[in-house]
C-alpha positions in Angstrom: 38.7 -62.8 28.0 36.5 -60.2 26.1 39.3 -58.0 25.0 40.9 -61.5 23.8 37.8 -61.6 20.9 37.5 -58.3 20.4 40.5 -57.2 18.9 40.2 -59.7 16.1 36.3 -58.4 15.3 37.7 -55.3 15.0 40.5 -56.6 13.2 38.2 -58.3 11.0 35.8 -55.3 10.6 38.3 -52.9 9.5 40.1 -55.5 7.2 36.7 -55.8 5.5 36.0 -52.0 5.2 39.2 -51.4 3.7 38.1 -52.9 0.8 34.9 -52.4 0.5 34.9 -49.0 1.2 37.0 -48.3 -2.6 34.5 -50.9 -4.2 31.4 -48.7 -2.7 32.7 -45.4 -3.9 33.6 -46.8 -7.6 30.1 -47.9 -7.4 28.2 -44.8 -6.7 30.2 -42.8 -8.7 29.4 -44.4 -11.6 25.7 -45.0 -10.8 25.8 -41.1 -9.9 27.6 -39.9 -13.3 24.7 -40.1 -15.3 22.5 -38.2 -13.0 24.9 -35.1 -12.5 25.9 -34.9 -16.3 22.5 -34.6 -17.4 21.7 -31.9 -14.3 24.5 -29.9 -15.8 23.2 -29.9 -19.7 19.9 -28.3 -17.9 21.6 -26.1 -15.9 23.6 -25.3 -19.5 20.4 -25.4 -21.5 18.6 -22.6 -18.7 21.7 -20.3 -19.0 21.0 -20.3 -23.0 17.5 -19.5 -22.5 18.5 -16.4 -20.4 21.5 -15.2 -22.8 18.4 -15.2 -25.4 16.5 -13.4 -23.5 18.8 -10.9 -23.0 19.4 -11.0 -26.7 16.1 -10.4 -27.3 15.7 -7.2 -24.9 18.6 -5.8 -26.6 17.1 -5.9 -30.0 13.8 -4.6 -29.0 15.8 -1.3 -27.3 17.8 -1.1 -30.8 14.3 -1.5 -33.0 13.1 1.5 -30.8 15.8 3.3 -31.1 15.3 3.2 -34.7 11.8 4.5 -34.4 12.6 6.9 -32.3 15.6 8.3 -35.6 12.9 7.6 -38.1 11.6 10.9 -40.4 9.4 12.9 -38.7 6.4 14.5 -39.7 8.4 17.6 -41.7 10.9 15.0 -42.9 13.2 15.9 -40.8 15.6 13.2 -38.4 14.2 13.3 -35.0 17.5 12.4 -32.5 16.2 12.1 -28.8 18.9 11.3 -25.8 19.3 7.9 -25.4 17.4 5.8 -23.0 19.1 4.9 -19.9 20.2 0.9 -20.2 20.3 -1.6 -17.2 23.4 -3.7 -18.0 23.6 -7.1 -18.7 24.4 -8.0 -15.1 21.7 -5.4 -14.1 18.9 -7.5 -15.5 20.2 -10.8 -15.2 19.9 -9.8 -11.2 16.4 -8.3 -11.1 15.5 -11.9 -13.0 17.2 -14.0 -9.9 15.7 -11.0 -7.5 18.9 -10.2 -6.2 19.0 -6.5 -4.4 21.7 -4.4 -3.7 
């Protein structure tokens, strides 16, 4: 008698999820598109703001380097060994502290 009603519940219950399962995932997919777009223009927008950075740390190593090759005191051209440079990847690791 009780396995007589339950197999139409379930019946019922999975006819029902079949289609609302489709209809619940359209749904928060499009609620959720908003939301991850505009995440990934931050995340795009922070990566900017480091390449400047790095932009910016390049051209202060270049404006010393020109101090460093301007006319000395006899007016002669002062050339000293160049610095040694982190790389790009170098300092984009020390920013995210990142060891190896």
């Amino acid at each position: 008698m009780l396995v007589g009603t339950l197999i139409p519940i379930a019946a019922i219950i999975m006819g029902g999820l079949l289609l609302l399962v489709p209809v619940v995932g359209l749904t928060v997919r499009f609620a959720l598109k908003p939301a991850l777009e505009s995440l990934g223009h931050l995340r795009a927008l922070k990566l900017q703001g480091q390449e400047l950075r790095l932009v910016e740390q390049r051209l202060a190593l270049l404006e010393e380097q020109m101090r460093v090759l301007s006319v000395g005191a006899r007016g002669e051209v002062m050339i000293l060994p160049p610095a040694p440079r982190e790389s790009a990847g170098d300092l984009l690791a020390g920013e995210r502290g990142i060891v190896d």
